[in-house]
N, C-alpha and C positions, 0 to 999 in steps of 0.2 A: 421404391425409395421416394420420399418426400422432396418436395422442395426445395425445402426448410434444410434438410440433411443433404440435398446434393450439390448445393449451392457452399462456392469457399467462403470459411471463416471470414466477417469482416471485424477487422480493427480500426480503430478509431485511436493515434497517438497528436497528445494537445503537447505542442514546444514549450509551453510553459513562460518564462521570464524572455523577454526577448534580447536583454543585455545579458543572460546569462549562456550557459552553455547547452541547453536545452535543444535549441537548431541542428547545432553541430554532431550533438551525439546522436540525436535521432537520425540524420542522412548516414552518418558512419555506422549505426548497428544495422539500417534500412539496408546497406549495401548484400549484406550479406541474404537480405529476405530471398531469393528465390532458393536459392540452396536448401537453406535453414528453416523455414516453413514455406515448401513448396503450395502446399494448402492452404491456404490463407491469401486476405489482399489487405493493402493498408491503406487507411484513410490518415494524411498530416494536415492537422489541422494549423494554419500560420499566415504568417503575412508571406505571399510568394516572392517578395523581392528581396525581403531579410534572410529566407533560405536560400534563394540562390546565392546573395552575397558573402551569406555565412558557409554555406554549406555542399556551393557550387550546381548546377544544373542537371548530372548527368541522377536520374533517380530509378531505380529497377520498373521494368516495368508492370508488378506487382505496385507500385504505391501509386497512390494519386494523391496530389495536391488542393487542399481545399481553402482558398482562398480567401482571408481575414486579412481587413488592411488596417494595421496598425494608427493612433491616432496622431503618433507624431515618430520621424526616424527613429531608429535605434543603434545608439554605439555599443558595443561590446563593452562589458565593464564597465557603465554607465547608465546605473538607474534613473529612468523620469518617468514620477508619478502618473503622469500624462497616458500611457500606455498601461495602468491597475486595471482598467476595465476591458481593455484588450484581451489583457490575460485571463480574467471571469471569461470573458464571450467565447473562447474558445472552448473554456472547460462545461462553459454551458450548455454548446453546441454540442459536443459531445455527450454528455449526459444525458439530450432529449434523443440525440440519435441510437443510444443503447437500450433507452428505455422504448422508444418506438419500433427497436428491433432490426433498426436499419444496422447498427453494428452488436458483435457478438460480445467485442469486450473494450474499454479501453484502458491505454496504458498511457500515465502521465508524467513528462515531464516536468522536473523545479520551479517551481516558482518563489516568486518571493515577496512575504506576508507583510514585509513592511510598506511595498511599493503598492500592493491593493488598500491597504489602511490607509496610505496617502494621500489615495485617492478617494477618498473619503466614504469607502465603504469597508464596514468592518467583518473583519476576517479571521479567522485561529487558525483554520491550517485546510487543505485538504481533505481531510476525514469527513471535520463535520459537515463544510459545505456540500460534500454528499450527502449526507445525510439529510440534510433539511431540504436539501434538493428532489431528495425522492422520498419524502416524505418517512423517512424509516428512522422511529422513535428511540430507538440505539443498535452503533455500530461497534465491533472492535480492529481496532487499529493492530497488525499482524506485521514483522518482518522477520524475514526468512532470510537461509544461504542456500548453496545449492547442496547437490551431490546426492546419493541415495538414497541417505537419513537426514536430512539439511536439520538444521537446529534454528526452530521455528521459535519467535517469541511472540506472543500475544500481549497488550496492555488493560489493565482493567478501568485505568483512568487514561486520558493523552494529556494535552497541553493545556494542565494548570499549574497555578503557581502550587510549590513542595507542601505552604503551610494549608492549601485547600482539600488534599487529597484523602484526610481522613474522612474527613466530611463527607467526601463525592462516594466514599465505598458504604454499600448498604446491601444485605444478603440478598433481597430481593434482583441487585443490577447483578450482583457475582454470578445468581444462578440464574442468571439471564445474560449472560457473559457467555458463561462456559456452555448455556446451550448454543449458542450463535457457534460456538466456536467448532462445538463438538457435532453440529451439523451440518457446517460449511465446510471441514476437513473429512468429512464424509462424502459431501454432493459435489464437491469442486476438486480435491486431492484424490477420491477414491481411496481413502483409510477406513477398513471397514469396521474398526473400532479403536476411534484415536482417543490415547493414553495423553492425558495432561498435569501435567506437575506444576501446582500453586506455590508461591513464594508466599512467607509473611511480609506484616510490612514493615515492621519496626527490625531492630537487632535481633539477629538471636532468634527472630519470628517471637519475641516479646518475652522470651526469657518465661515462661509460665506466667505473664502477667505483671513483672517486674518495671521489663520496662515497655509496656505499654498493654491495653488492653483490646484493641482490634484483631486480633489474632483469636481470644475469647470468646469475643461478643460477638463479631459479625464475620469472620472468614472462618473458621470452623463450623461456625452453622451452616453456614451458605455451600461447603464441602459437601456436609451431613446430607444435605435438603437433594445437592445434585447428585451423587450417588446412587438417591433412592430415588432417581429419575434413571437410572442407569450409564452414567458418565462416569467414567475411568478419570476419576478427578483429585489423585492426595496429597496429601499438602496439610497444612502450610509449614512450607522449608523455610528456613533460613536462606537467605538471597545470596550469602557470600558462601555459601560452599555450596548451592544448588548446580552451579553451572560449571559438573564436571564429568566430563566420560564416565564414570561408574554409575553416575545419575540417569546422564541422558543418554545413553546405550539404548534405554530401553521407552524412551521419549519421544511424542509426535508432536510435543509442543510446549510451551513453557507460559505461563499465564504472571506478569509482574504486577505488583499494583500500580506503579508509576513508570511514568516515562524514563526518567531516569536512574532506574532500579534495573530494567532486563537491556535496553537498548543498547550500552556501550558495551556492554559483553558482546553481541551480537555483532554491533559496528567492527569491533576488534577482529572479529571471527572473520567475518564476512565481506569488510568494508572494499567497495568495489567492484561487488560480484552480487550485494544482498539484493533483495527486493522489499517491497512493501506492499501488502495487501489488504485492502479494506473489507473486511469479514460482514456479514450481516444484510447487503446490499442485495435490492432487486437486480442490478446489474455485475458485471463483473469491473472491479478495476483494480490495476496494478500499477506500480511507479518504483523509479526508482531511489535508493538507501539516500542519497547524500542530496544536498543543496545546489544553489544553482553558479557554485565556484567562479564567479566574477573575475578572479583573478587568472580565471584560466581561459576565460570565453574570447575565443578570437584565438586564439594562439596553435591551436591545432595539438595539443598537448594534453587536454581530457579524456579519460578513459572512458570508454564505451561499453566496459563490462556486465554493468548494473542494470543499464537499459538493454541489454541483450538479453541479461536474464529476465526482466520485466516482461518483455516481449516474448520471451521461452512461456512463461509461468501464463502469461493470458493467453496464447497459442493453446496452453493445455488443458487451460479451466474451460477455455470455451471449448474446447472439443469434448472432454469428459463430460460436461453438462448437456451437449447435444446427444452424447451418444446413451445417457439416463435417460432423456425423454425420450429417445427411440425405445427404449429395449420395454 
């Protein structure tokens, strides 16, 4: 046995906002880490005197604390832009440690986009920062639920505004989409041939052209194209009757074109339990479904759900991924 394969899984989880809840859930899902992945160790990346105060002192001895000091306090439910770059350094320190292989995956906590714009570096979300981080010329944006069939949704676009999004779709990105999709649900989930169902994007998936013509011209082709690549890919449905037991019985994934077309289905389904995972990436990372709830940070009242799943979902990418390059 290698090295490589006999050595525990490392994790790498970044707390993310530090007025928000991100501290708190992380030492509350971490409690459970010996139990729950006895294999594995966890690297929290944070200011150590904000964990302890948020999150109190006592940490498994599976985690280690990696020490980032904040550039100005933090209150609970109390954004200062002062601390935007805080929040980048950790997610950055993170990303050069998975890409240099010191960790296997990491999983991230909330952050929040306005309070890094603030601070006067500009930011969209997550996703892409990865991306341009590691240099990988497109990603797709994935959140999942649990359980045996979890109903997984994919985005073809993320966070632009509604009236950009015809624009941003072009058959070229779709079948370059669904191959990310249909390869990383393969190399990371272990689905030896995952089934994806395309929405349209308009009504009706355009009504035969009525009302609208992207469903014609570029997501139909873009089906055509990935098929005769061999990708279990049909479509395009209709978005408001897609997302139902007789559909997805037989479903490993669901491909929306915008963010706001698959996600609140998904939120509904899932919310509190979901994940989110970023497809396409030299490295692995996960986070989890919801924001970084301000109103709840400090109060001991946050659920812990999402980032246990997170933490479940990158425990098993990274091990499925190591046990591919062994075999």
């Amino acid at each position: 046995m290698s090295t490589a394969a006999a050595r525990p899984l490392a994790i790498a989880i970044t707390t993310g906002e530090p007025a928000g809840v991100g501290p708190e859930l992380t030492a509350a899902a971490l409690k459970q880490a010996h139990e729950r992945w006895p294999s594995a160790r966890f690297t929290v990346l944070g200011d150590r005197d904000l964990l302890t105060a948020r999150a109190g002192s006592e940490w498994p001895a599976a985690v280690e604390i990696e020490h980032h000091a904040l550039a100005v306090p933090a209150k609970a439910g109390k954004l200062n832009a002062s601390n935007g770059r805080y929040v980048l350094g950790l997610l950055d320190a993170a990303i050069d440690g998975a890409v240099s292989g010191r960790f296997d995956a990491i999983v991230t906590a909330p952050l929040q986009k306005s309070t890094i714009n603030d601070a006067g570096v500009p930011f969209t979300g997550h996703t892409e920062y990865l991306a341009e981080r590691t240099n990988t010329p497109r990603v797709v944006m994935m959140l999942a639920g649990s359980g045996e069939r979890p109903l997984r949704v994919a985005l073809a676009t993320t966070h632009l505004p509604l009236k950009d999004v015809s624009a941003a779709l072009s058959i070229d990105g779709l079948v370059e989409t669904l191959t990310i999709i249909n390869h990383d649900l393969r190399a990371h989930f272990g689905l030896p041939a995952p089934r994806i169902l395309v929405t349209g994007l308009n009504p009706h998936a355009g009504e035969n052209g009525y009302l609208g013509r992207e469903e014609i011209e570029v997501i139909t082709p873009a089906l055509e194209r990935a098929r005769a690549l061999g990708i279990d890919a049909p479509g395009p449905y209709p978005a408001d009757t897609l997302f139902q037991p007789r559909y997805l019985k037989d479903a490993d994934c669901v491909l929306a074109m915008f963010h706001d077309q698959g996600l609140p289905v998904l939120k509904y389904a899932t919310f509190g339990e979901g994940i989110n995972v970023t497809l396409g990436l030299p490295i692995i990372r996960t986070s989890v479904d919801h924001g970084t709830a301000l109103d709840l940070a400090g109060t001991g009242r946050a659920d812990c759900g999402s980032m246990i799943a997170a933490i479940d979902a990158a425990v098993t990418m990274a091990r499925h991924k190591r046990q591919t390059r062994a075999a």
